[in-house]
FIBA-301156 format. One record per residue: x, y, z of N, C-alpha, C in turn; residue in one letter; chain. Coordinates in Angstrom, 3 decimals, always signed. Layout:
N
     n.xx     n.yy     n.zz    ca.xx    ca.yy    ca.zz     c.xx     c.yy     c.zz res chain
        X        Y        Z        X        Y        Z        X        Y        Z   a     A
...
***
This chain:
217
     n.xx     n.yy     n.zz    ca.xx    ca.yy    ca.zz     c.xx     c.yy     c.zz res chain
  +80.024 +114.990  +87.469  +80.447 +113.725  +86.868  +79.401 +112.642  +87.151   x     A
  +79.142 +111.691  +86.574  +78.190 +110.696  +86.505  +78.541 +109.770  +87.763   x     A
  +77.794 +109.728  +88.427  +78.142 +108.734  +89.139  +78.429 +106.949  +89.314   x     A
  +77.630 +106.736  +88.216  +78.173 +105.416  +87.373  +79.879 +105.137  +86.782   x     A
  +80.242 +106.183  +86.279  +81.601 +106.772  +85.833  +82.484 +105.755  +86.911   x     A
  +83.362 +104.652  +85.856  +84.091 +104.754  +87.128  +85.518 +105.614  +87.849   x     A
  +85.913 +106.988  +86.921  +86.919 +107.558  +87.285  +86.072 +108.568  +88.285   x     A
  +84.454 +108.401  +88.824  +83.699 +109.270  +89.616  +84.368 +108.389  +90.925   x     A
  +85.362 +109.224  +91.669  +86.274 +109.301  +93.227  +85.474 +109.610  +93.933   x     A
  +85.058 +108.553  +95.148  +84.485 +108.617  +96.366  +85.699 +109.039  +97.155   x     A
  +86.489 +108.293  +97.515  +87.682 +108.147  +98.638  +89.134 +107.845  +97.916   x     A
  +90.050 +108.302  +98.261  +91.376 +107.791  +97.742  +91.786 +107.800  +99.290   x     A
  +92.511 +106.184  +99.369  +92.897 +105.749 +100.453  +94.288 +105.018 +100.239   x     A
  +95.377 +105.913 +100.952  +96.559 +105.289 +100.861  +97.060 +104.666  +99.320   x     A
  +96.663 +106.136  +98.955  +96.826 +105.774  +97.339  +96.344 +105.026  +96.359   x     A
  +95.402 +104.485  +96.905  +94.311 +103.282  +95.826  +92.928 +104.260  +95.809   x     A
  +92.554 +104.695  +94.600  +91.519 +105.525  +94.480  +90.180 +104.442  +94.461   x     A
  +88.774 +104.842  +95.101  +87.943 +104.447  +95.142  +86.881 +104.950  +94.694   x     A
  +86.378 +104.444  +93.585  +84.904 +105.205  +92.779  +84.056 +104.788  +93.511   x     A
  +82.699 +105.769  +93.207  +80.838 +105.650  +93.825  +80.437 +103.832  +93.742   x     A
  +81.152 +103.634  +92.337  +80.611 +102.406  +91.312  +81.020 +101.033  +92.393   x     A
  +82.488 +101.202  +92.113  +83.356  +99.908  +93.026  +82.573  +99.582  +94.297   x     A
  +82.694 +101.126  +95.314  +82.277 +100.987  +96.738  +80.850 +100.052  +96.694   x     A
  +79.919 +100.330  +96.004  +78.909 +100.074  +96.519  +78.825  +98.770  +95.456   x     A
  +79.099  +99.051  +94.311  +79.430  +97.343  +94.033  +79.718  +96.189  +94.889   x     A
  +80.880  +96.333  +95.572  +81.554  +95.880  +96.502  +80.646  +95.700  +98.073   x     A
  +80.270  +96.654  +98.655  +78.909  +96.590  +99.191  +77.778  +95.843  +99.164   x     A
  +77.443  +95.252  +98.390  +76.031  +94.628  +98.107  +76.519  +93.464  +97.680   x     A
  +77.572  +93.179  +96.816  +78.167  +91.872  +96.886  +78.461  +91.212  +97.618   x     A
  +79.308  +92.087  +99.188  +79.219  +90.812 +100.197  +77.985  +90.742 +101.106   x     A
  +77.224  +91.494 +101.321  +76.320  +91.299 +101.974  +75.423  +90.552 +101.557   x     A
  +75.236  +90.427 +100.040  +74.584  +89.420  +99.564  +75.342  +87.917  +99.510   x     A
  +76.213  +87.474  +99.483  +77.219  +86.540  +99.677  +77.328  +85.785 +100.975   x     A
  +77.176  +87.004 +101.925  +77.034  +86.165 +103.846  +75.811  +85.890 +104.139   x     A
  +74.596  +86.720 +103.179  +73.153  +86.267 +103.307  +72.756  +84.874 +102.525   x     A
  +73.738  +84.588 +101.629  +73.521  +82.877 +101.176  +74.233  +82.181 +101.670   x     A
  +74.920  +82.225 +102.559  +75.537  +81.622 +103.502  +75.140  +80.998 +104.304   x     A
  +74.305  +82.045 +104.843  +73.222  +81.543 +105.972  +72.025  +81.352 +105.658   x     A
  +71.731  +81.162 +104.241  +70.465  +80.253 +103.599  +69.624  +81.481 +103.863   x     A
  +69.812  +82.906 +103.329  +68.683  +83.869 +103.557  +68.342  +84.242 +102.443   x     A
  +66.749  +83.653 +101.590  +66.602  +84.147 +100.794  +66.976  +85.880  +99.958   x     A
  +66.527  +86.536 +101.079  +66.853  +88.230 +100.537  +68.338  +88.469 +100.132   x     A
  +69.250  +87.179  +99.862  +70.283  +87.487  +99.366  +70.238  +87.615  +98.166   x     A
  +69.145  +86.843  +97.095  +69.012  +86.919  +95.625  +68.516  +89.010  +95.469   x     A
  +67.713  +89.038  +96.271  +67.051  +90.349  +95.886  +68.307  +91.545  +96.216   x     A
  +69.100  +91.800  +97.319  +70.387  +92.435  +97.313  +71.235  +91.599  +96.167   x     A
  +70.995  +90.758  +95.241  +71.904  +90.634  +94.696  +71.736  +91.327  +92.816   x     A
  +70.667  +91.272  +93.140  +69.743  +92.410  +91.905  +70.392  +93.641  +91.659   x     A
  +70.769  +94.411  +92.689  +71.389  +95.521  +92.692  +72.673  +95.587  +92.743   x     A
  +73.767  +94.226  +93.065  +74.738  +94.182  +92.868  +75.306  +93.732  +91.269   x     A
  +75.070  +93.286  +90.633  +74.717  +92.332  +89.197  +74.263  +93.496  +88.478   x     A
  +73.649  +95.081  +88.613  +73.389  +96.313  +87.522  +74.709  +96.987  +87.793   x     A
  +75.181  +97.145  +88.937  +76.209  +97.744  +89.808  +77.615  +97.502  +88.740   x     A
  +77.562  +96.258  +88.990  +78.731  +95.063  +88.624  +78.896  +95.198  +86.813   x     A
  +77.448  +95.112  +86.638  +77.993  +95.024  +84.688  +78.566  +96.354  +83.982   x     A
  +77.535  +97.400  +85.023  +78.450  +99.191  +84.343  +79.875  +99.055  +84.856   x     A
  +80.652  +98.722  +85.736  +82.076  +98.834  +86.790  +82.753  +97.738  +85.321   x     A
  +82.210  +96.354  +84.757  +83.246  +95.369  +84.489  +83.138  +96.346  +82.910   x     A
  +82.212  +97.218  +82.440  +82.254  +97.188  +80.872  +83.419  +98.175  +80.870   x     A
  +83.195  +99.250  +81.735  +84.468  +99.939  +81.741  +86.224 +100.036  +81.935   x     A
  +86.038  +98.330  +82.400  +88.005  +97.971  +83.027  +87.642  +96.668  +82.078   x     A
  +86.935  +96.690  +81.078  +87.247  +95.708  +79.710  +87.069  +94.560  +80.417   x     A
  +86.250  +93.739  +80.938  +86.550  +92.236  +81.491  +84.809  +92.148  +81.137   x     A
  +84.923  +91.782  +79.655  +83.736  +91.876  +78.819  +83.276  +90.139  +79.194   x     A
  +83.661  +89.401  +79.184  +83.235  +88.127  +79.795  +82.420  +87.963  +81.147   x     A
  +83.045  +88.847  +82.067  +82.478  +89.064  +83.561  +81.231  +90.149  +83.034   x     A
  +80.852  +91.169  +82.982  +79.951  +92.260  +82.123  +78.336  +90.945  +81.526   x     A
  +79.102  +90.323  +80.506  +78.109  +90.055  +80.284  +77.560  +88.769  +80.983   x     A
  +77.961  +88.293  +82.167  +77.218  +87.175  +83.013  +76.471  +87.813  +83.930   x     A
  +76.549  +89.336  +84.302  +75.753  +90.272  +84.938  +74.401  +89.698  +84.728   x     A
  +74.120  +90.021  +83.679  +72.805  +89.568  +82.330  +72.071  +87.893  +83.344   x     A
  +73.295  +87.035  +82.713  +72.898  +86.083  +83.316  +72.433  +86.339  +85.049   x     A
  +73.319  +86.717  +85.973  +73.263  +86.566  +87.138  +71.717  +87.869  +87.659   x     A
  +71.529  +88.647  +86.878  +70.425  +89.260  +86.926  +69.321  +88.353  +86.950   x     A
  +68.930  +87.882  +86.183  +67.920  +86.282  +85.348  +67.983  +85.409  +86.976   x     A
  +69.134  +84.787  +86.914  +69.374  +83.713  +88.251  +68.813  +84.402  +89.510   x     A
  +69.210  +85.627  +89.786  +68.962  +85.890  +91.169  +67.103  +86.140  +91.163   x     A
  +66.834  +86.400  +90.328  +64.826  +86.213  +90.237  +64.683  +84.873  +90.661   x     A
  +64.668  +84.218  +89.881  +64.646  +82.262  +89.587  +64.724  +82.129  +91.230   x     A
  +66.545  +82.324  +91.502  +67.187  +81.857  +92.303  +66.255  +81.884  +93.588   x     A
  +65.258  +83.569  +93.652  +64.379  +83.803  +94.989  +63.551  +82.842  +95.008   x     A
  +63.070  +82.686  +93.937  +61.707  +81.660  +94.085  +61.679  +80.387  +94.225   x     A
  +62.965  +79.762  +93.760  +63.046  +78.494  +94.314  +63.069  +78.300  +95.601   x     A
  +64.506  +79.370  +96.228  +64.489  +79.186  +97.576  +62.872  +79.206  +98.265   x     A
  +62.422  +79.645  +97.902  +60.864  +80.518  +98.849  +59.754  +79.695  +98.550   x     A
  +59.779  +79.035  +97.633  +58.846  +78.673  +97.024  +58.934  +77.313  +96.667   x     A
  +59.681  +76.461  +97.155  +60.606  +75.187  +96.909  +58.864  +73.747  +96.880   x     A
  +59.302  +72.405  +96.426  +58.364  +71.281  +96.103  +57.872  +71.142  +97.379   x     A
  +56.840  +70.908  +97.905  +56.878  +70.243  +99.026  +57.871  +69.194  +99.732   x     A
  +58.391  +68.337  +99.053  +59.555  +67.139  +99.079  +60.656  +67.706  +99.061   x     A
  +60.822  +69.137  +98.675  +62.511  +69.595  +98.853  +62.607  +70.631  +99.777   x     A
  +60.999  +70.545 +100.876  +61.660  +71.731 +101.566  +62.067  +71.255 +102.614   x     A
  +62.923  +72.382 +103.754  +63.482  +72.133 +104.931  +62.235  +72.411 +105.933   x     A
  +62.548  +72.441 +107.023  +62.009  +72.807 +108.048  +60.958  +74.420 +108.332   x     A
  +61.741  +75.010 +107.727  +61.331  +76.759 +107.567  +60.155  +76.574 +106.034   x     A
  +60.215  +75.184 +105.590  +59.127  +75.437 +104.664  +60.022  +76.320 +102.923   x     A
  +61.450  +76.300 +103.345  +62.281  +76.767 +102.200  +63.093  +75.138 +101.694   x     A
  +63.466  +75.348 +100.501  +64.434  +74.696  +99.441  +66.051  +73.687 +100.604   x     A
  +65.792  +72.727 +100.912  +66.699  +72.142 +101.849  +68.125  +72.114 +100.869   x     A
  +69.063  +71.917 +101.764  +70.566  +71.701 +101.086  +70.626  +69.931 +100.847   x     A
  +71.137  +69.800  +99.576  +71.702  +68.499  +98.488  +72.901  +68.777  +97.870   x     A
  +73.211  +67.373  +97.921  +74.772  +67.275  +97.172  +74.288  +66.309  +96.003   x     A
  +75.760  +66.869  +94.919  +75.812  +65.669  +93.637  +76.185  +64.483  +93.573   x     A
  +75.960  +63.581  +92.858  +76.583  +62.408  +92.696  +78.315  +62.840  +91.751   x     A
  +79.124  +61.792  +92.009  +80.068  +61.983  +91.273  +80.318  +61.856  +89.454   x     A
  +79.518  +61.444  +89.415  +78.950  +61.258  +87.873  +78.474  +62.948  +87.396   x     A
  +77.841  +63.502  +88.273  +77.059  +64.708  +87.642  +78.217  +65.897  +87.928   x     A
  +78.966  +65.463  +89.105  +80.311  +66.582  +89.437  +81.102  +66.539  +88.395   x     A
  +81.220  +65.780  +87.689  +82.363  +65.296  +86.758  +82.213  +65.984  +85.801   x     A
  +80.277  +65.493  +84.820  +79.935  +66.296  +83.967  +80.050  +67.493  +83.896   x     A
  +79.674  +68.345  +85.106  +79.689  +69.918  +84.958  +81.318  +70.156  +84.875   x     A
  +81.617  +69.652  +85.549  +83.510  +70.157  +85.198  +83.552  +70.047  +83.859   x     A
  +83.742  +69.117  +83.418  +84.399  +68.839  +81.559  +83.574  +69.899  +81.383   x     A
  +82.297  +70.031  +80.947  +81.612  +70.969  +80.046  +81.999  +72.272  +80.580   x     A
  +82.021  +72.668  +81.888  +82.650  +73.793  +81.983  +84.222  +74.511  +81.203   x     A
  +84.864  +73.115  +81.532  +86.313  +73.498  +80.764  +86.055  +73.843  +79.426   x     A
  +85.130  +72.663  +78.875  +85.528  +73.236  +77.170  +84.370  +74.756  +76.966   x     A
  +83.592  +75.014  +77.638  +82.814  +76.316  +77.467  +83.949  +77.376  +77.800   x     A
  +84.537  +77.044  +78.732  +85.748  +78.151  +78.982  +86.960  +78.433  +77.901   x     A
  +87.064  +76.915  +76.590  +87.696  +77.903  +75.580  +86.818  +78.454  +74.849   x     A
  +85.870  +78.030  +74.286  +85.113  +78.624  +73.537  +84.993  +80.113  +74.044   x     A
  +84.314  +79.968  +74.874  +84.413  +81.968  +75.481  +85.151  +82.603  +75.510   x     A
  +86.242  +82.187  +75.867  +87.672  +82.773  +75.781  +88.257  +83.102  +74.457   x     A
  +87.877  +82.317  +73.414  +88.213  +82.219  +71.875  +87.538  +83.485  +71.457   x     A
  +86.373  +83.904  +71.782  +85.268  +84.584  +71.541  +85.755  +85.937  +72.170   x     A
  +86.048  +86.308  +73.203  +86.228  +86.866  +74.573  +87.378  +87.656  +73.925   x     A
  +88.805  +86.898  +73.171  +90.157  +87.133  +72.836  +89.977  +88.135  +71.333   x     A
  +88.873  +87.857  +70.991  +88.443  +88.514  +69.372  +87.613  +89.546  +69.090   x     A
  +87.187  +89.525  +70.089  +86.056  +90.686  +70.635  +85.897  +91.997  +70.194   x     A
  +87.283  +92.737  +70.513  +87.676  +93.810  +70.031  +87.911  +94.206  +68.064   x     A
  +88.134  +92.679  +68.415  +87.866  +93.116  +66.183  +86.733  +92.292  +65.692   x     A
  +85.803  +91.665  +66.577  +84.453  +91.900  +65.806  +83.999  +92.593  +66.002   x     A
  +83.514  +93.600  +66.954  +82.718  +94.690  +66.978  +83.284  +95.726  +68.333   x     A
  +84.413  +95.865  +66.777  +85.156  +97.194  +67.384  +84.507  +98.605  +68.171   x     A
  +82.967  +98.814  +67.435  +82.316 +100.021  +67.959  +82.201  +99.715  +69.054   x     A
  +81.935  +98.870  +69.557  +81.304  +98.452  +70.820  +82.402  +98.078  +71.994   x     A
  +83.379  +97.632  +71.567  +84.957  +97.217  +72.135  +85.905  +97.762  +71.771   x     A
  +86.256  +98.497  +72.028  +87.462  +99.215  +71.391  +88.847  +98.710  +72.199   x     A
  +88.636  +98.077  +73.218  +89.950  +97.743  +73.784  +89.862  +96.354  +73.828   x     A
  +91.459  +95.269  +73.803  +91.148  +93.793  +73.342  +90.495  +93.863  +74.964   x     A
  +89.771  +92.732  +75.110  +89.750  +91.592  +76.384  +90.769  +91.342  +77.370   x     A
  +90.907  +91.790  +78.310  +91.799  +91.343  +79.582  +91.455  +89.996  +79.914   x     A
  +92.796  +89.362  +79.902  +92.417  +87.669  +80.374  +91.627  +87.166  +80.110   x     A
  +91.199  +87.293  +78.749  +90.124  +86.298  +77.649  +89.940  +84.836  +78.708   x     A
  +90.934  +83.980  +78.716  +90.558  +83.003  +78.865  +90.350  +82.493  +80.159   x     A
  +91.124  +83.525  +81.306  +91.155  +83.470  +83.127  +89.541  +83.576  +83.217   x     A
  +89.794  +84.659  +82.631  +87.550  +85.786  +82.752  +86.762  +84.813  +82.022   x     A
  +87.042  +83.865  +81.324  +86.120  +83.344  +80.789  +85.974  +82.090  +82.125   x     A
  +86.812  +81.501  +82.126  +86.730  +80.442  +83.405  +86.114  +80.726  +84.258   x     A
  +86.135  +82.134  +84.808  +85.700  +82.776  +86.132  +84.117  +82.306  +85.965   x     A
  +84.033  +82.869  +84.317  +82.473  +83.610  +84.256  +81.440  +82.338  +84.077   x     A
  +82.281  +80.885  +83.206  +81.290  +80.053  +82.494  +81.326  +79.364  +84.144   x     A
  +82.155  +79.139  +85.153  +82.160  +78.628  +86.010  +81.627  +78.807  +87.459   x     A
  +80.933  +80.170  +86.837  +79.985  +80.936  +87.849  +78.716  +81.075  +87.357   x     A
  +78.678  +80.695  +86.081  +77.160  +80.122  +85.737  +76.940  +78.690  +85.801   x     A
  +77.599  +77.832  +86.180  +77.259  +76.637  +87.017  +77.459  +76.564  +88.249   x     A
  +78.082  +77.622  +88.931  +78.227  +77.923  +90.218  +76.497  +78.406  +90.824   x     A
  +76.225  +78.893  +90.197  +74.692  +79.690  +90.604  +73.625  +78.821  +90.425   x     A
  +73.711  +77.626  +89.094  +72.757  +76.950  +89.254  +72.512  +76.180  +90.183   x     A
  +73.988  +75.509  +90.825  +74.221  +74.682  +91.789  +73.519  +75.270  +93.167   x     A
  +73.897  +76.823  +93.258  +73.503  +77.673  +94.525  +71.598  +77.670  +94.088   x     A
  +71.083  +78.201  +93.060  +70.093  +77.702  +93.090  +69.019  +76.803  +93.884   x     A
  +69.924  +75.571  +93.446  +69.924  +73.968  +93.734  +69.653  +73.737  +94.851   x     A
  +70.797  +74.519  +96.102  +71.186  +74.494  +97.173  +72.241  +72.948  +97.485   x     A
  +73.193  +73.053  +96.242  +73.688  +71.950  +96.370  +75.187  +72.015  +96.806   x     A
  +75.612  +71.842  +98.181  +77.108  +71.758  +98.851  +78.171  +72.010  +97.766   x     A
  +78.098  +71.689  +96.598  +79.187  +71.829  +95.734  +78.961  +73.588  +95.180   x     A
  +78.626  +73.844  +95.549  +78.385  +74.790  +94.568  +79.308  +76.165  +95.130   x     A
  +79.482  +75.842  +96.808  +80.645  +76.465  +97.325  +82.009  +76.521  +97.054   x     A
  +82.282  +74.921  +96.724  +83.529  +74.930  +96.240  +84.172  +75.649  +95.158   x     A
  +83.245  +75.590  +94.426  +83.540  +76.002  +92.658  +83.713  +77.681  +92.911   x     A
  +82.675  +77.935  +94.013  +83.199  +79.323  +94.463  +84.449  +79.508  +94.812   x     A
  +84.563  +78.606  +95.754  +86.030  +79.059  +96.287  +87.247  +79.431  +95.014   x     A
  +87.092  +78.203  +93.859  +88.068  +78.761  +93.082  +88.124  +79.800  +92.241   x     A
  +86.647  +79.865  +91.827  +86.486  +81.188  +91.419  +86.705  +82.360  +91.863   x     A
  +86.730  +82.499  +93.123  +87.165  +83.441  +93.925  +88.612  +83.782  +93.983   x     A
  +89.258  +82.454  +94.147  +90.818  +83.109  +93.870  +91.434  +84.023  +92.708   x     A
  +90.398  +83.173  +91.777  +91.161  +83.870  +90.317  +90.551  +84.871  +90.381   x     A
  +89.705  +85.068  +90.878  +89.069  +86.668  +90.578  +89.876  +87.814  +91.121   x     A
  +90.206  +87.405  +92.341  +90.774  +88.100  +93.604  +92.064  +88.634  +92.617   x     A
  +92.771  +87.806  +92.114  +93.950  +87.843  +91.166  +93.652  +88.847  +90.367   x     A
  +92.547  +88.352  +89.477  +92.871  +89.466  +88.273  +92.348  +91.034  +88.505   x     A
  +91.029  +90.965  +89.312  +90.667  +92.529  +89.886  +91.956  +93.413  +90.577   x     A
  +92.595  +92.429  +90.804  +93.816  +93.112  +91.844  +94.290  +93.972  +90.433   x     A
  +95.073  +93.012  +89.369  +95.866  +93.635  +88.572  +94.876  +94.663  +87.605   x     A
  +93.899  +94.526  +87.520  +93.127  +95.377  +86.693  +92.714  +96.747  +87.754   x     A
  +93.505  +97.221  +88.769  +93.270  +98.052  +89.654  +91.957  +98.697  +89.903   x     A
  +91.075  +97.473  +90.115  +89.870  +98.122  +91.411  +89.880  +96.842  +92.610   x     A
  +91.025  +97.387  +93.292  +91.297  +97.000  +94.615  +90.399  +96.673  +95.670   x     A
  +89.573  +97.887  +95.641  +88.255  +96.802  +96.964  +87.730  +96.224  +95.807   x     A
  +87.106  +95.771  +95.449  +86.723  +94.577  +94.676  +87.495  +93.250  +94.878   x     A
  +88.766  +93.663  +94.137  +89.905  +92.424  +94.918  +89.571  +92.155  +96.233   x     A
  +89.756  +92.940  +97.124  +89.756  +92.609  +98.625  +88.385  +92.166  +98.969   x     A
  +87.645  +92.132  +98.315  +86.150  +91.354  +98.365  +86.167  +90.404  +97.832   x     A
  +86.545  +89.702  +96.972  +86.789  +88.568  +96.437  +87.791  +87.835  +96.965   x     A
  +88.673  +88.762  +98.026  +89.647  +87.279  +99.021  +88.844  +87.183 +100.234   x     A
  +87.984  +88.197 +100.316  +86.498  +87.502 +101.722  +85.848  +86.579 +101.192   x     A
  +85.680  +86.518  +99.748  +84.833  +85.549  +99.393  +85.309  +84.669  +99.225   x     A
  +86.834  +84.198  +98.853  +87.614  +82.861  +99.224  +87.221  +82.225 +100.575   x     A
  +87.214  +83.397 +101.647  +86.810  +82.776 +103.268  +85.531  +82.418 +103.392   x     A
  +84.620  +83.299 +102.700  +82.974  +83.013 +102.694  +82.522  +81.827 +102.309   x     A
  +83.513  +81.328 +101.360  +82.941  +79.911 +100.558  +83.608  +79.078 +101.138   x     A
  +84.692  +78.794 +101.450  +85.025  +78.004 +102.407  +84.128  +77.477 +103.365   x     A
  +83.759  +78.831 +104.005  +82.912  +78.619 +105.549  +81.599  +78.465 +104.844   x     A
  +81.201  +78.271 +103.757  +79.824  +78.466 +103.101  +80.103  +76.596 +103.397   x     A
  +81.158  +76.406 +102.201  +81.369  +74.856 +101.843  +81.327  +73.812 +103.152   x     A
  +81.724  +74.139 +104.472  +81.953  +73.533 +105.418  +80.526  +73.957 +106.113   x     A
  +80.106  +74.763 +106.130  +78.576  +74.848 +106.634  +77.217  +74.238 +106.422   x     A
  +77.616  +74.350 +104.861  +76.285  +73.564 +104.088  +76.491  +71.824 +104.123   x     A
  +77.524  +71.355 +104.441  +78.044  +70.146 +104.357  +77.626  +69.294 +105.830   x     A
  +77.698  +70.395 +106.793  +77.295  +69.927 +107.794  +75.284  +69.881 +108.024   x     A
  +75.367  +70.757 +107.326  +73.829  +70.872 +107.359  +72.684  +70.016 +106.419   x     A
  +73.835  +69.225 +105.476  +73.100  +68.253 +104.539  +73.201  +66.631 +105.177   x     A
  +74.659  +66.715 +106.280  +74.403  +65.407 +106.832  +73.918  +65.276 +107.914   x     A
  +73.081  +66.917 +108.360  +72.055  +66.075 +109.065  +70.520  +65.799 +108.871   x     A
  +70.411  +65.834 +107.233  +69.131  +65.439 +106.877  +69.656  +64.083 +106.171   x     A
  +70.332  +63.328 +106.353  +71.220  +62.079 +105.620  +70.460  +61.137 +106.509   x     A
***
């Protein structure tokens, strides 16, 4: 059986079956997640391999919105290395990397609204999917419009992480809940259970980076 496959069974544990795909999906996602935490560049490059991992696992449990930000988050995590590493002279920290910044409330505001209305549009798109190009979709969209929120709100989530800008945790955090939610019901369970570490990760991300921007204030 293919090991991409996700009905390819590593472990069945207490009755929740676990594919090759999930495990190591799941794998490289948090380790890349506690490595931007702690401001370690090599989290973009483990995150390369989580983001090829991630788009074969979402095309197969239909959460065609999440699938195709893979794409995107592939793109970001390149970018994402080189800023960190490679940052202005004027924006670096101490280590000679990309220092942590926050937004003004004017620019927090903007990315919200535009996020919301990108989240119907995708979702509109996301919900129809299956009868525009049925060859390619044969099953409708799970939570068109939850997965779309997740997804348009994790591509301003990344630019922000990019950025290295304190907000950019938060937006995690909520993204994380809903995710945690719907992976649960779309049964790939460690995944879920990685996405309620990552509720805790961003938290402790959000309260970390916050402290670490007021003391370059």
């Amino acid at each position: 059986m293919n090991f991409f496959d996700i009905n390819n069974i590593l472990f069945d544990f207490l009755g929740v079956k676990m594919s090759h795909l999930e495990f190591y999906a799941t794998l490289t996602g948090l380790v890349a997640v506690i490595l931007s935490v702690r401001e370690n560049v090599w989290s973009w490059v483990l995150g390369l391999i989580n983001v090829m991992l991630a788009f074969m696992m979402f095309y197969q449990i239909q959460l065609y919105p999440d699938m195709f930000l893979q794409i995107f988050f592939f793109i970001t995590n390149i970018i994402g290395f080189w800023q960190w590493k490679f940052p202005k002279a004027q924006k670096a920290n101490l280590k000679n990397e990309l220092k942590i910044s926050q937004l003004s409330l004017k620019q927090f505001g903007i990315y919200s609204l535009t996020g919301l209305i990108c989240t119907y549009l995708l979702g509109t798109f996301a919900k129809n999917l299956s009868e525009l190009i049925p060859q390619l979709f044969s099953k409708p969209s799970a939570f068109p419009y939850m997965d779309s929120f997740t997804t348009v709100m994790s591509i301003f989530a990344t630019f922000l992480l990019i950025r290295k800008k304190v907000e950019a945790w938060w937006m995690w955090l909520a993204i994380d809940i809903i995710s945690t939610y719907m992976y649960f019901v779309k049964e790939v369970k460690l995944y879920s259970l990685l996405y309620a570490i990552f509720c805790v990760i961003a938290l402790f991300g959000a309260i970390n980076w916050t402290k670490e921007y007021r003391k370059t204030m």
